[in-house]
C-alpha atoms as an extended CHARMM CRD file, in Angstrom:
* protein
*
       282  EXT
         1         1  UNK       CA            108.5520000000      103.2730000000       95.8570000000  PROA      1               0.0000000000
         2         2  UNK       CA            109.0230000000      100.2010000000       98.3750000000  PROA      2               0.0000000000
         3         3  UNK       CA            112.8820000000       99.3410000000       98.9590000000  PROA      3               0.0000000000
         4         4  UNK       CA            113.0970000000       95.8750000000      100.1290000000  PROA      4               0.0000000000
         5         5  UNK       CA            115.7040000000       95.4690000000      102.9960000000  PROA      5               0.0000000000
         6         6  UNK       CA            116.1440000000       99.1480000000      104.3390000000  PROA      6               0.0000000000
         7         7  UNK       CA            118.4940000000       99.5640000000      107.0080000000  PROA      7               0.0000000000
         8         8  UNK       CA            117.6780000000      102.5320000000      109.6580000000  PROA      8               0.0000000000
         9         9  UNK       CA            120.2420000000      105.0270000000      109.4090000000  PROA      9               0.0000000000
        10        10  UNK       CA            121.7820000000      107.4290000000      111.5180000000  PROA      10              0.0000000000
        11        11  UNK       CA            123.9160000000      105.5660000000      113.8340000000  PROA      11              0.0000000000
        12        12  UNK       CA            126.7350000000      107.9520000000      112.8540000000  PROA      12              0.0000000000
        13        13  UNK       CA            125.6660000000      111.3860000000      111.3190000000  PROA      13              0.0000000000
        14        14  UNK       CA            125.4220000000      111.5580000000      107.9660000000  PROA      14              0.0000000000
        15        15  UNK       CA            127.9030000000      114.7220000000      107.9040000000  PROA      15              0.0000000000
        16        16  UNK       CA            130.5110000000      112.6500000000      110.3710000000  PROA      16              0.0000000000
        17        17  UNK       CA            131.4980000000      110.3620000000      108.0930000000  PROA      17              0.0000000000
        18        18  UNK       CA            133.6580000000      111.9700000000      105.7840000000  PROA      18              0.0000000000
        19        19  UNK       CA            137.1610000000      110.2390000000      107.4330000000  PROA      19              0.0000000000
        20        20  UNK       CA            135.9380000000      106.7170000000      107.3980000000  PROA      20              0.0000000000
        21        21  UNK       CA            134.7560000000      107.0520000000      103.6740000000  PROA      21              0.0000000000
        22        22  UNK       CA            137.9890000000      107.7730000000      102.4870000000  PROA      22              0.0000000000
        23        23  UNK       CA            139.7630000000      105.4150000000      104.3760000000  PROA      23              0.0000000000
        24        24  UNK       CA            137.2280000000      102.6070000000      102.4730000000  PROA      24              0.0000000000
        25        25  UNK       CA            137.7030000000      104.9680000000       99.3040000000  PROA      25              0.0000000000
        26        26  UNK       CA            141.8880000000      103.6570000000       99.2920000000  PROA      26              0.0000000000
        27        27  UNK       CA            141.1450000000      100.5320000000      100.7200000000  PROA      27              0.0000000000
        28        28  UNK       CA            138.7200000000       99.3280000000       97.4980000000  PROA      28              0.0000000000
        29        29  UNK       CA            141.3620000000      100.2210000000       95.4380000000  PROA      29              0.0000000000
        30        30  UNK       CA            142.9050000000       96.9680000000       95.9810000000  PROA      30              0.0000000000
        31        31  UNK       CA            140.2230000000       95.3390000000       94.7550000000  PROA      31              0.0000000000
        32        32  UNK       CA            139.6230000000       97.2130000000       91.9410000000  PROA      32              0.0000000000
        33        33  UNK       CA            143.1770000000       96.7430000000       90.8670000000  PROA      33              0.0000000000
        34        34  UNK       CA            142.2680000000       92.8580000000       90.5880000000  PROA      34              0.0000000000
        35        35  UNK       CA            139.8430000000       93.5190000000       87.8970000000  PROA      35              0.0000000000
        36        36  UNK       CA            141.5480000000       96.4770000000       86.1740000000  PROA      36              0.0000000000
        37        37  UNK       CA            144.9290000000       93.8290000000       86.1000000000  PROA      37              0.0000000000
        38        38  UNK       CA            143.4050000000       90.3480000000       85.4100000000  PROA      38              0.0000000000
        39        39  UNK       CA            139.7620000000       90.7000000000       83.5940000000  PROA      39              0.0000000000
        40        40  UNK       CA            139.7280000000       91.0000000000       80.2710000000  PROA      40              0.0000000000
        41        41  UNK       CA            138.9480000000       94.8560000000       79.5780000000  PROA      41              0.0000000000
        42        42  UNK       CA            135.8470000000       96.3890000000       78.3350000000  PROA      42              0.0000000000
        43        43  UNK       CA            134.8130000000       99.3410000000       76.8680000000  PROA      43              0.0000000000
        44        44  UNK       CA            132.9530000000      100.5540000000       79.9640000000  PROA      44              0.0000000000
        45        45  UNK       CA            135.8570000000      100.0010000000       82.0330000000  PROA      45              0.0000000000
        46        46  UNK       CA            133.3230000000       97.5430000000       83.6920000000  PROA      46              0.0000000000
        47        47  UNK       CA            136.2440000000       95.0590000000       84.7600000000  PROA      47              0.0000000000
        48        48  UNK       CA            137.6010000000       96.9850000000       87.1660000000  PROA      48              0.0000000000
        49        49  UNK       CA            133.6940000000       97.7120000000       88.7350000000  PROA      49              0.0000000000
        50        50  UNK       CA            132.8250000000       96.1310000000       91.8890000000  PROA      50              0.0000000000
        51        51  UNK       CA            128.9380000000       95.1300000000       92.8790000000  PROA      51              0.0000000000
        52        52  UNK       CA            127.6010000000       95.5530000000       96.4310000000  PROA      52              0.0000000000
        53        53  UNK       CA            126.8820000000       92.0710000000       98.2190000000  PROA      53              0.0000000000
        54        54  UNK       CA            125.4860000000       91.4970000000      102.1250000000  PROA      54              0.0000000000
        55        55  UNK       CA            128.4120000000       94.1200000000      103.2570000000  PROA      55              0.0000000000
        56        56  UNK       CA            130.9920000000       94.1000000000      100.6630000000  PROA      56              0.0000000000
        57        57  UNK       CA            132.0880000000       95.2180000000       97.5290000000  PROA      57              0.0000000000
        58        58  UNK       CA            133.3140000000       92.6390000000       95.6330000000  PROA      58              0.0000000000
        59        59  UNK       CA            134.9710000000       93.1110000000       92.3000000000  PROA      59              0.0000000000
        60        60  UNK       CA            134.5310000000       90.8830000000       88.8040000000  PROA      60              0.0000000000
        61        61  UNK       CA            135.2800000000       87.3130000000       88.6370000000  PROA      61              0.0000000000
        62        62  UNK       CA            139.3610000000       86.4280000000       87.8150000000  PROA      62              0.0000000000
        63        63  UNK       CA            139.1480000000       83.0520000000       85.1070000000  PROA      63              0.0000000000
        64        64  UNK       CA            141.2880000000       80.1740000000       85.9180000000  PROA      64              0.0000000000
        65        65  UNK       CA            141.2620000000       76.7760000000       86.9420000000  PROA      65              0.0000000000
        66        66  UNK       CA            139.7600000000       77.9580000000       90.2130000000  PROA      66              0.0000000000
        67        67  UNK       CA            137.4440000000       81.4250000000       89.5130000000  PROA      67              0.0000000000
        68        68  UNK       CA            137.8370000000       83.7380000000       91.9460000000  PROA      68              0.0000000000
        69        69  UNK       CA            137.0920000000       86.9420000000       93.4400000000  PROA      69              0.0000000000
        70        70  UNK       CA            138.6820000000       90.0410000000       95.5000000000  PROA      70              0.0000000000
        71        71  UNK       CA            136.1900000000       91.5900000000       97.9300000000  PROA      71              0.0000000000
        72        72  UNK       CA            136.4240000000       94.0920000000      100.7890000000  PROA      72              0.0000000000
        73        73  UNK       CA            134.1920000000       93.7290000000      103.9940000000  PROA      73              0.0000000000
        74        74  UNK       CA            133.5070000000       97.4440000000      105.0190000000  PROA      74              0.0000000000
        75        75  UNK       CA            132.4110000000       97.0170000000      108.6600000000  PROA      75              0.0000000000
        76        76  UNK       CA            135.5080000000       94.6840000000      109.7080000000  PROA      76              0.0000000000
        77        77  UNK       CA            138.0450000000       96.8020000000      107.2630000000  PROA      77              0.0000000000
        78        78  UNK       CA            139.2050000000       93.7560000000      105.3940000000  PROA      78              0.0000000000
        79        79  UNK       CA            140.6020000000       91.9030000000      102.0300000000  PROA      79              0.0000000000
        80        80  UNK       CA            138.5280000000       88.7270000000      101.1360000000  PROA      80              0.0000000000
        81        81  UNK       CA            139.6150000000       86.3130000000       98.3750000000  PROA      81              0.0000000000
        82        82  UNK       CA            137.2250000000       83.6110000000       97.7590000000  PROA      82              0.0000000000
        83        83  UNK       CA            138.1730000000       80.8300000000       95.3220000000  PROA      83              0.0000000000
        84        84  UNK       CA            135.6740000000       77.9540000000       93.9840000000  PROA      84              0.0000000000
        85        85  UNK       CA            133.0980000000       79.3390000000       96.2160000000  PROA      85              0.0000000000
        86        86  UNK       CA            135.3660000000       78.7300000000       99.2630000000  PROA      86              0.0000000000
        87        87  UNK       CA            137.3410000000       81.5790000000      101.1150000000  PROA      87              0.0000000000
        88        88  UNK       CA            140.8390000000       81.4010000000      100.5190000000  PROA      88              0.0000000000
        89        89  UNK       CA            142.4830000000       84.1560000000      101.9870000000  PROA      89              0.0000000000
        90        90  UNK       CA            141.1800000000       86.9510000000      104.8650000000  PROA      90              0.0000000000
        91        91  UNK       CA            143.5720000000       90.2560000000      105.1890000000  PROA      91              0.0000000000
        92        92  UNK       CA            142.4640000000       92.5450000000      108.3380000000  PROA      92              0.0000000000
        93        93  UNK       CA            143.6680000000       96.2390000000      107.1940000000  PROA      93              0.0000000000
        94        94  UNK       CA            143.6080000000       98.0940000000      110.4960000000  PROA      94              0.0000000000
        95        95  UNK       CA            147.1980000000       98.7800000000      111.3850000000  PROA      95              0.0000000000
        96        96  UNK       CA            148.7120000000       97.4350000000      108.2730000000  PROA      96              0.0000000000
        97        97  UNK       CA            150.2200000000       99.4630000000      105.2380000000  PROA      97              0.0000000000
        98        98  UNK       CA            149.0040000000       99.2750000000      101.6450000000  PROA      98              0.0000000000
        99        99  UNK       CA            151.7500000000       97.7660000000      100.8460000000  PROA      99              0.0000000000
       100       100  UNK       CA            151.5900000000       94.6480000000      103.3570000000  PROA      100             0.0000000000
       101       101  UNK       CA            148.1430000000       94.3900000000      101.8080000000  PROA      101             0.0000000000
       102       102  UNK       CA            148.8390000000       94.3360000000       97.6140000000  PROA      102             0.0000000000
       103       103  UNK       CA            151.8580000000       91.9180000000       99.0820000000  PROA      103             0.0000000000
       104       104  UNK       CA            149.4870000000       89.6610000000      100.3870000000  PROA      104             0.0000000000
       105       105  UNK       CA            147.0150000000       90.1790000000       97.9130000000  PROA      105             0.0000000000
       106       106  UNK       CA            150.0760000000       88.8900000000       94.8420000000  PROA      106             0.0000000000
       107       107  UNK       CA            150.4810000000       86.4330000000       97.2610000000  PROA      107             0.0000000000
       108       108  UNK       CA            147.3320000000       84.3830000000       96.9550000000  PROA      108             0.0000000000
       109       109  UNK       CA            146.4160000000       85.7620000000       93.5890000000  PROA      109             0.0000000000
       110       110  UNK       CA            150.0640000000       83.4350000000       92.4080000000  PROA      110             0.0000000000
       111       111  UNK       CA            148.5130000000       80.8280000000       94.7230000000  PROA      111             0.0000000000
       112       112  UNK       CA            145.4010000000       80.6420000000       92.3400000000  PROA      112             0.0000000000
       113       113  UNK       CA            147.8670000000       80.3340000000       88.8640000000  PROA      113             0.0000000000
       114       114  UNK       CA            147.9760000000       84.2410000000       88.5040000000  PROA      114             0.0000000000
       115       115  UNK       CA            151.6290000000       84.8690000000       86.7980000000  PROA      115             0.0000000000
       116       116  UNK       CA            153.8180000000       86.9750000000       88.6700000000  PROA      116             0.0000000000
       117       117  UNK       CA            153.6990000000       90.4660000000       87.4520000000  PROA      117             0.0000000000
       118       118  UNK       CA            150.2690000000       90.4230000000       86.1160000000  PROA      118             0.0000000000
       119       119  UNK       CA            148.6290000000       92.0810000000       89.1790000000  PROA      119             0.0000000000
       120       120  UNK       CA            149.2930000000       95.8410000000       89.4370000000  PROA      120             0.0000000000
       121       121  UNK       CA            147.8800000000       98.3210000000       91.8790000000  PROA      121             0.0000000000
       122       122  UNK       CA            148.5540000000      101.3920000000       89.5570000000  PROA      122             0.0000000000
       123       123  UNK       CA            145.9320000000      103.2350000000       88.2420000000  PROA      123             0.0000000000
       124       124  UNK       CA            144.9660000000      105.5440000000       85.6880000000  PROA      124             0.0000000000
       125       125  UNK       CA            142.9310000000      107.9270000000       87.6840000000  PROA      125             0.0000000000
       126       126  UNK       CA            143.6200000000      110.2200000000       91.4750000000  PROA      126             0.0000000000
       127       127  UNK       CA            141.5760000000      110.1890000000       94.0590000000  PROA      127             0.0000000000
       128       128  UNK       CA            141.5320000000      112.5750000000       97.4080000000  PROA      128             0.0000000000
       129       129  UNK       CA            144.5520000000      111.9240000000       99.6660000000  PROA      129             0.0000000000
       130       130  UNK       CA            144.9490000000      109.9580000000      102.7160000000  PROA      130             0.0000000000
       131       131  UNK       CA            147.9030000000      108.8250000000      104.4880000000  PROA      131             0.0000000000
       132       132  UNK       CA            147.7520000000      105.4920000000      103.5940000000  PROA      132             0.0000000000
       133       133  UNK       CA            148.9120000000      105.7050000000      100.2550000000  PROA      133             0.0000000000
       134       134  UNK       CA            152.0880000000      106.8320000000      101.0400000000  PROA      134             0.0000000000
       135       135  UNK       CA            152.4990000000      103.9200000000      103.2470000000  PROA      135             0.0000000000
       136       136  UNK       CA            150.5290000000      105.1290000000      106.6060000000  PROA      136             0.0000000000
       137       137  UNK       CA            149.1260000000      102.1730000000      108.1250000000  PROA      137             0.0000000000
       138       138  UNK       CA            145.1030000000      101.8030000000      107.7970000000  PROA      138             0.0000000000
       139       139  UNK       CA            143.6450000000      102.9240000000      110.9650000000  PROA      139             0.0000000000
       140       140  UNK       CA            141.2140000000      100.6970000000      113.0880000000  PROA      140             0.0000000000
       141       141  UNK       CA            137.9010000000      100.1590000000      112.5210000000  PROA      141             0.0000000000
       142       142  UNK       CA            134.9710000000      102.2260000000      113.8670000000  PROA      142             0.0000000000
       143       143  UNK       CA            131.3550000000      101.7760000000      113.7550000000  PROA      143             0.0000000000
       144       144  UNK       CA            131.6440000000      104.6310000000      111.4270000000  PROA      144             0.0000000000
       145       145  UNK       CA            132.4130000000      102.1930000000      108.7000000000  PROA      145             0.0000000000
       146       146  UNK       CA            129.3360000000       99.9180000000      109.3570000000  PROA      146             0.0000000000
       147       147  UNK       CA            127.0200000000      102.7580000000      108.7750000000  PROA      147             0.0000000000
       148       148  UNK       CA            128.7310000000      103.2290000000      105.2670000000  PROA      148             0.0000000000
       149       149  UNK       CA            127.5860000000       99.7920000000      104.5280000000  PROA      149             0.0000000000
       150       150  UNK       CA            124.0590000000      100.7760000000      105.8700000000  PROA      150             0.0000000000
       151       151  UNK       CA            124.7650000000      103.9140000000      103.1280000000  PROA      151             0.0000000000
       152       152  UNK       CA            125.6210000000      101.1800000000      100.2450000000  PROA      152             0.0000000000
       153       153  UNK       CA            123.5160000000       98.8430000000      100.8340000000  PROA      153             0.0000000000
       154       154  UNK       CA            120.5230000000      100.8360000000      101.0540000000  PROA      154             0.0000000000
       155       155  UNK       CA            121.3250000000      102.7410000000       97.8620000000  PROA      155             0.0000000000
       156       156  UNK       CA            122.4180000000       99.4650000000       96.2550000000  PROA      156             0.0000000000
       157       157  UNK       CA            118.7840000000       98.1650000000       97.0440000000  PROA      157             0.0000000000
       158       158  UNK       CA            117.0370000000      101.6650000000       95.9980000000  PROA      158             0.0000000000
       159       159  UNK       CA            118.5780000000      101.8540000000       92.5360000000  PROA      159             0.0000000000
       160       160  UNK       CA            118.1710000000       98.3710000000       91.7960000000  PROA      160             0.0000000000
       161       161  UNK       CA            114.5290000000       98.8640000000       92.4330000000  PROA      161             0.0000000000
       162       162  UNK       CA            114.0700000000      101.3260000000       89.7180000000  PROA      162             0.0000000000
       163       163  UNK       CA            117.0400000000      100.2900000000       87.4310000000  PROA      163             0.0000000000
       164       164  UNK       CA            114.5750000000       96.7240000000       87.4000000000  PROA      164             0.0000000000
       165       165  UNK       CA            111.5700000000       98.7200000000       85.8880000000  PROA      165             0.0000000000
       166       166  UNK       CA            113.6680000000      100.4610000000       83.0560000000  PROA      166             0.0000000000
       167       167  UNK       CA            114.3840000000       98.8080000000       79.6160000000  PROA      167             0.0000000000
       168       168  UNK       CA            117.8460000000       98.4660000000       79.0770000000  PROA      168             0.0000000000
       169       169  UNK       CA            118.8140000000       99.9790000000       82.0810000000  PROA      169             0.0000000000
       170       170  UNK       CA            122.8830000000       99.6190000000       83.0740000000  PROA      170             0.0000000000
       171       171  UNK       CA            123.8300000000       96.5720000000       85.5870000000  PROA      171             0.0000000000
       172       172  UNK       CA            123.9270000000       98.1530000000       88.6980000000  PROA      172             0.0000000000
       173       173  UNK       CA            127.7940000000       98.8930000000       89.8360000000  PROA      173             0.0000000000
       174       174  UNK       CA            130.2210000000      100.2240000000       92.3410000000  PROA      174             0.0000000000
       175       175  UNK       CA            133.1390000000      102.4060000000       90.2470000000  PROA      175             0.0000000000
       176       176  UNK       CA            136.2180000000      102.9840000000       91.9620000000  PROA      176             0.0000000000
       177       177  UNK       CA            137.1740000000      106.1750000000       90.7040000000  PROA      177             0.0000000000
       178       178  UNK       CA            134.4580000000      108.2520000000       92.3140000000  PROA      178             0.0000000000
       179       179  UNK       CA            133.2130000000      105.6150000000       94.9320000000  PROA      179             0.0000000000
       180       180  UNK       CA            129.3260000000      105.5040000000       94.1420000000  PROA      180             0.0000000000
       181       181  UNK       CA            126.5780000000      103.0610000000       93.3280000000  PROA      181             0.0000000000
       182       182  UNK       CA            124.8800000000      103.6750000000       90.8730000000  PROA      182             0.0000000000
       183       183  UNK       CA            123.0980000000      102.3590000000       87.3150000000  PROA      183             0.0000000000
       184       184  UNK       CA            122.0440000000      104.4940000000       83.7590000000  PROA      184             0.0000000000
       185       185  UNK       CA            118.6140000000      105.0330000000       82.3800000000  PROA      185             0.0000000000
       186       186  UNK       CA            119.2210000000      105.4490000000       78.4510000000  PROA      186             0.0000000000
       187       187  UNK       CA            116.5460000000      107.4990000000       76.8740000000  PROA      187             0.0000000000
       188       188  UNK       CA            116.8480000000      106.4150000000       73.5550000000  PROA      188             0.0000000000
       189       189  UNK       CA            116.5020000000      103.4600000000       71.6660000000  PROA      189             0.0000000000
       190       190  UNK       CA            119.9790000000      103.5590000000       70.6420000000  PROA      190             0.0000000000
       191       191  UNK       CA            122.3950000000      103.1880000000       73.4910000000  PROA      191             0.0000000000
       192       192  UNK       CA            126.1370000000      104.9620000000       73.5640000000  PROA      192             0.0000000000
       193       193  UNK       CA            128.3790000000      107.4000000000       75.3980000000  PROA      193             0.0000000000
       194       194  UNK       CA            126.6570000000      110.4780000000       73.5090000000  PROA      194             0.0000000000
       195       195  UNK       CA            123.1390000000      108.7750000000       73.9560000000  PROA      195             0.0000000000
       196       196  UNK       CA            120.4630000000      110.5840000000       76.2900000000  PROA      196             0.0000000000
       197       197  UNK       CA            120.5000000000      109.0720000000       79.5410000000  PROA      197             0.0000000000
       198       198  UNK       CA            120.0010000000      109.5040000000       83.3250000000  PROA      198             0.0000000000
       199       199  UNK       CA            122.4590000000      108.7790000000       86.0340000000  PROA      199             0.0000000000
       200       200  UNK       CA            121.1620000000      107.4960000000       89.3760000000  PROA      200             0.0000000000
       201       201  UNK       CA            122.7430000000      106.5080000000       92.2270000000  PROA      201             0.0000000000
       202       202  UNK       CA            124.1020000000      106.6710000000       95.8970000000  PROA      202             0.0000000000
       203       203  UNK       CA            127.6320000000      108.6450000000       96.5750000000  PROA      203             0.0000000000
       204       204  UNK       CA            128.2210000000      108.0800000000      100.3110000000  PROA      204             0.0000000000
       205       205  UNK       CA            130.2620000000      111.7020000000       99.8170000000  PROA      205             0.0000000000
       206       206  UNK       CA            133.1490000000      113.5160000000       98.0800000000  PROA      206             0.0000000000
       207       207  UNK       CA            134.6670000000      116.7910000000       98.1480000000  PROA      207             0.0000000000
       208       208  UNK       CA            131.8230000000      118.6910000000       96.8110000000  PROA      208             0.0000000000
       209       209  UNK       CA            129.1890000000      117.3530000000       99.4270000000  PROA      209             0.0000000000
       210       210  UNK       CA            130.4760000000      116.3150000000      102.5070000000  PROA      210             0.0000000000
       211       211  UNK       CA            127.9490000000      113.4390000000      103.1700000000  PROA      211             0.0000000000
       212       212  UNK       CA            126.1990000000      110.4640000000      101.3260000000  PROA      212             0.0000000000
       213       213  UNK       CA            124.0210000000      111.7960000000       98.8300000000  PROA      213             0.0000000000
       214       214  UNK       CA            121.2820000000      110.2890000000       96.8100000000  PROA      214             0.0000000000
       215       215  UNK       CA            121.3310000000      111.8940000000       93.0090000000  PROA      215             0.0000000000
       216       216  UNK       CA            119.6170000000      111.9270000000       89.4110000000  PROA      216             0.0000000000
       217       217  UNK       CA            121.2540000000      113.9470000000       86.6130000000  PROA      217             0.0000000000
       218       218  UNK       CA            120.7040000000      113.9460000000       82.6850000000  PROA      218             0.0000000000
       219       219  UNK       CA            122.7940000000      113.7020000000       79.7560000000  PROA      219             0.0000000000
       220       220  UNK       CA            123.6140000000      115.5580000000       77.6370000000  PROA      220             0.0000000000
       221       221  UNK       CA            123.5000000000      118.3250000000       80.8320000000  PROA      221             0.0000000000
       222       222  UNK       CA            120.6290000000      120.5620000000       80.9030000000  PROA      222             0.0000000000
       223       223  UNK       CA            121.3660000000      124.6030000000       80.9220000000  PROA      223             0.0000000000
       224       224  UNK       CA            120.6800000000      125.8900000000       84.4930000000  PROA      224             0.0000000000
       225       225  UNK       CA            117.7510000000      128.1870000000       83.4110000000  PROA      225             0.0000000000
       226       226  UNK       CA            115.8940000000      125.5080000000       82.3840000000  PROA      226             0.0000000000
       227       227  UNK       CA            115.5090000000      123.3000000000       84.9300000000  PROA      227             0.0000000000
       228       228  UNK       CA            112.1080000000      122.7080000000       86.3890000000  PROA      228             0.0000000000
       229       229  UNK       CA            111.3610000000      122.6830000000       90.2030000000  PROA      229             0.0000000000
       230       230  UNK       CA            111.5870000000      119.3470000000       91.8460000000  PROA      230             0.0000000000
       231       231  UNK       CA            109.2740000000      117.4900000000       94.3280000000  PROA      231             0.0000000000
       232       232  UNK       CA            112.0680000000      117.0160000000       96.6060000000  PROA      232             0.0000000000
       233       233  UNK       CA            115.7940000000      117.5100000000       97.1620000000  PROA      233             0.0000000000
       234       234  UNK       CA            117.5500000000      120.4000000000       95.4720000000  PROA      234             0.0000000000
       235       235  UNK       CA            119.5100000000      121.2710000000       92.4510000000  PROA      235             0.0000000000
       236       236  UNK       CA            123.1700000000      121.0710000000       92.4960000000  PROA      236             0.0000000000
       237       237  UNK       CA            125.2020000000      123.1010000000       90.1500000000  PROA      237             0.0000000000
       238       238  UNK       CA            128.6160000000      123.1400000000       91.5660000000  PROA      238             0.0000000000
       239       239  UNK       CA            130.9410000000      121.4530000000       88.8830000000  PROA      239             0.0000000000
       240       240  UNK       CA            128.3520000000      118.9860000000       87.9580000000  PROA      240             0.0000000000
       241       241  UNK       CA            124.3140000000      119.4600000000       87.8480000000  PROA      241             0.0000000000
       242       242  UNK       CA            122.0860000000      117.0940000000       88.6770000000  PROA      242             0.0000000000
       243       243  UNK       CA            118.9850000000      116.5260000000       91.6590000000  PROA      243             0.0000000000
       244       244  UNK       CA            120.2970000000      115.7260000000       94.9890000000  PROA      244             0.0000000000
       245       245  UNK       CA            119.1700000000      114.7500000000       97.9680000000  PROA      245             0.0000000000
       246       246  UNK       CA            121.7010000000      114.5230000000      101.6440000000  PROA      246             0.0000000000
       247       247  UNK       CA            122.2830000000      111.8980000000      103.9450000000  PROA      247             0.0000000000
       248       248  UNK       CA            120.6540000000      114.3660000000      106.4950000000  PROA      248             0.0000000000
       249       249  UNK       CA            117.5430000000      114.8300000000      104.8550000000  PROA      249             0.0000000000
       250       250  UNK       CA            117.2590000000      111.8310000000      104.5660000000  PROA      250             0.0000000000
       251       251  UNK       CA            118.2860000000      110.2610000000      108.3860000000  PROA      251             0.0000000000
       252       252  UNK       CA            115.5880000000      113.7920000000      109.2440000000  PROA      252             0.0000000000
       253       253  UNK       CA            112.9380000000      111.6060000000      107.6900000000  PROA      253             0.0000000000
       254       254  UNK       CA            112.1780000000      109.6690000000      110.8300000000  PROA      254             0.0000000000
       255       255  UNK       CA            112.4900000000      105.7580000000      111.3430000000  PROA      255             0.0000000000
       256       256  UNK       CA            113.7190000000      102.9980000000      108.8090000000  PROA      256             0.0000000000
       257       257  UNK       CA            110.2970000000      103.1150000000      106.6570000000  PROA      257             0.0000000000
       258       258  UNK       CA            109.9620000000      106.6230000000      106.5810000000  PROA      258             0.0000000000
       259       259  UNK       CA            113.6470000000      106.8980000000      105.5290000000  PROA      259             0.0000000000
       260       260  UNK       CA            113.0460000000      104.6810000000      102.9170000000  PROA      260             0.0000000000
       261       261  UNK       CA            110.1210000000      106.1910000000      101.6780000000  PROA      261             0.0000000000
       262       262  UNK       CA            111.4890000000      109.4150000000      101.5940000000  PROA      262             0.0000000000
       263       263  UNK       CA            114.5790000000      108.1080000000       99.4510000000  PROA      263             0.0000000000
       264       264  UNK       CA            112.0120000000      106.5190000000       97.0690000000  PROA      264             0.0000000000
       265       265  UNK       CA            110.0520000000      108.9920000000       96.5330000000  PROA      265             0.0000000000
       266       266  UNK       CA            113.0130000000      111.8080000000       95.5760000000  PROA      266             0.0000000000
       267       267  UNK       CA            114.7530000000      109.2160000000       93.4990000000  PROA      267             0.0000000000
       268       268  UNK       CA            110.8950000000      108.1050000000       91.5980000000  PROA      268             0.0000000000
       269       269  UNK       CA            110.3300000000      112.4680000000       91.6130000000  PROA      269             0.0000000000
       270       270  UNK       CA            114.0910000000      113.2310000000       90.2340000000  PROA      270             0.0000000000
       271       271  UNK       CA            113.5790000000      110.4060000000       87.7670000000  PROA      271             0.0000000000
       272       272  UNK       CA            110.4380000000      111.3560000000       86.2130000000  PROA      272             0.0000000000
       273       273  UNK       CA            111.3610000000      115.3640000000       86.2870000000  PROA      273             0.0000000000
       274       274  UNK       CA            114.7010000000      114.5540000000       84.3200000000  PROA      274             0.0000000000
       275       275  UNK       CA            112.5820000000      112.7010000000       81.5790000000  PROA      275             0.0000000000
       276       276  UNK       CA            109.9070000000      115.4950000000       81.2720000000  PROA      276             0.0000000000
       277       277  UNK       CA            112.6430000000      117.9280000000       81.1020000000  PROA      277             0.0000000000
       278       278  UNK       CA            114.5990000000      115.7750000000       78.5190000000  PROA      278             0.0000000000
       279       279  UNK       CA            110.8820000000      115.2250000000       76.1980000000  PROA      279             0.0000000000
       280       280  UNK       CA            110.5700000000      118.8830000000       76.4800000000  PROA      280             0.0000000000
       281       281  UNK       CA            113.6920000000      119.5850000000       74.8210000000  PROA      281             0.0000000000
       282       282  UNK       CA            114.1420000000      116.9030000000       72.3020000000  PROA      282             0.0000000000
C-alpha cells in the first residue's frame, strides 16, 4: 500500500523515546481542554479530538465572531492559537509551568469573546505522570520530539490511506486520553458502540509497549485461541488484543520506502486477517 509523504525514521530509536512522548502526552492536554470546554459536545467525545496537520495537532474549531483554533507544534514544544486564519498567539513551553501556559491560554481565548470561566483544563480521565503536572516546568526541546512528529505524521498519512478506501470509515483523529492516531472500520451496515468494527492506528507508545506501535484490533474482541497467524507483526494480548507491529521493526525495514512499505503492508495484512477472522465467526 503506497503512503504518500513518508518521512525516514530513525533519527532517535524507536525504544528512546518514551520521555519526550510523555512530555507531548501533558502538553496536548491543553489543547484538548479547548475543545472538551468550548465545542459543543458529542457523543463520541469528538470535541475534545485533535487532527494531525504539517507538525501539529490541532484541536476542533471554537465558534465566535472570530473561529479559532488551539494547536501544539511538537518539534518546537509550543501553544498556537490561530484566529480568522491568522496566528494570534505563540506560547514556547520549554521552561515554563502548566500553569503559565492554561494562564496564557484564558488569556487569548477572553481576547477572542470566550467568557471568563468557560475554559477549564480538568479532565475526566488520568494519564501516566510527569512532573509537569504538578507544576514542574516543561523541559527543553530535543530532536527527540521532531521524530514523534515523523511517528504522527507518518501514521496520520498510513491510516488515512486505508480509512479512504473503507465505506463509512471514522474521520481520522488524535484522542487525548491515550495519545494515538487512529480511525474505525465498521463491519456492519449498522454503525454503533456495540457494532463490529476494526481499530487502526499509530500509538507512538504507552506503558504496555515502550515504543510507537502500528496496530489493528477487532470488536467485539476475539478469544485468544482463535486467532489466525498473521503475515506480519505479532499478536498482543497483554490487557488488550489486537495485531501489532514496533517502531523497531519497522525503522529495521531499511530506508524511507522500504519503511513505508513495510508499514503498509502489516496494516493492509492485519486489516484483511481481522475481517476473515470476524466473517468466520459471524
Amino acid at each position: 500500500m503506497p503512503v504518500v509523504g513518508w518521512e525516514t525514521l530513525g533519527k532517535a530509536p524507536p525504544l528512546a523515546l518514551a520521555p519526550e512522548r510523555l512530555v507531548l502526552h501533558h502538553a496536548v492536554q491543553l489543547v484538548a481542554a479547548v475543545g472538551r470546554s468550548l465545542v459543543p459536545p458529542r457523543t463520541d467525545d469528538g470535541h475534545t479530538s485533535l487532527e494531525w496537520m504539517t507538525g501539529a495537532l490541532v484541536g476542533q474549531e471554537v465558534a465566535g465572531p472570530r473561529p479559532w483554533i488551539a494547536a501544539l507544534r511538537l518539534s518546537e514544544l509550543s501553544l498556537v492559537v490561530v484566529a480568522g486564519g491568522a496566528e494570534a498567539g505563540r506560547f514556547a513551553l520549554a521552561g515554563r509551568s502548566r500553569e503559565a501556559a492554561f494562564a496564557w491560554l484564558l488569556g487569548v481565548a477572553e481576547g477572542l469573546g470566550v467568557a471568563a470561566g468557560r475554559l477549564k483544563l480538568e479532565s475526566p480521565y488520568r494519564i501516566p505522570d510527569h512532573p509537569v503536572a504538578t507544576g514542574s516546568p516543561f523541559p527543553s526541546v530535543t530532536r527527540k520530539a521532531a521524530e514523534l512528529a515523523r511517528w504522527f505524521g507518518n501514521g496520520n498519512g498510513l491510516v488515512r490511506a486505508v480509512a479512504s478506501k473503507w465505506p463509512a470509515a471514522a474521520p481520522v483523529r488524535v484522542w487525548p486520553h491515550h495519545f494515538d492516531v487512529g480511525s474505525v472500520l465498521p463491519l456492519a451496515a449498522v454503525h454503533g458502540e456495540d457494532s463490529p468494527s476494526i481499530g487502526i492506528g499509530l500509538s507512538p507508545g504507552d506503558e504496555g509497549i515502550a515504543e510507537p506501535y502500528l496496530y489493528a484490533t477487532l470488536w467485539p474482541t476475539p478469544e485468544a485461541d482463535t486467532l489466525p497467524a498473521l503475515p506480519g507483526g505479532r499478536w498482543h494480548r497483554e490487557a488488550w488484543t489486537g495485531a501489532v507491529l514496533t517502531g523497531s521493526e519497522i525503522v529495521a525495514a531499511g530506508d524511507g520506502a522500504a519503511q513505508a512499505a513495510a508499514a503498509g503492508a502489516f496494516l493492509a495484512g492485519a486489516v484483511e486477517t481481522l475481517r476473515g477472522l470476524h466473517a468466520r465467526r459471524a
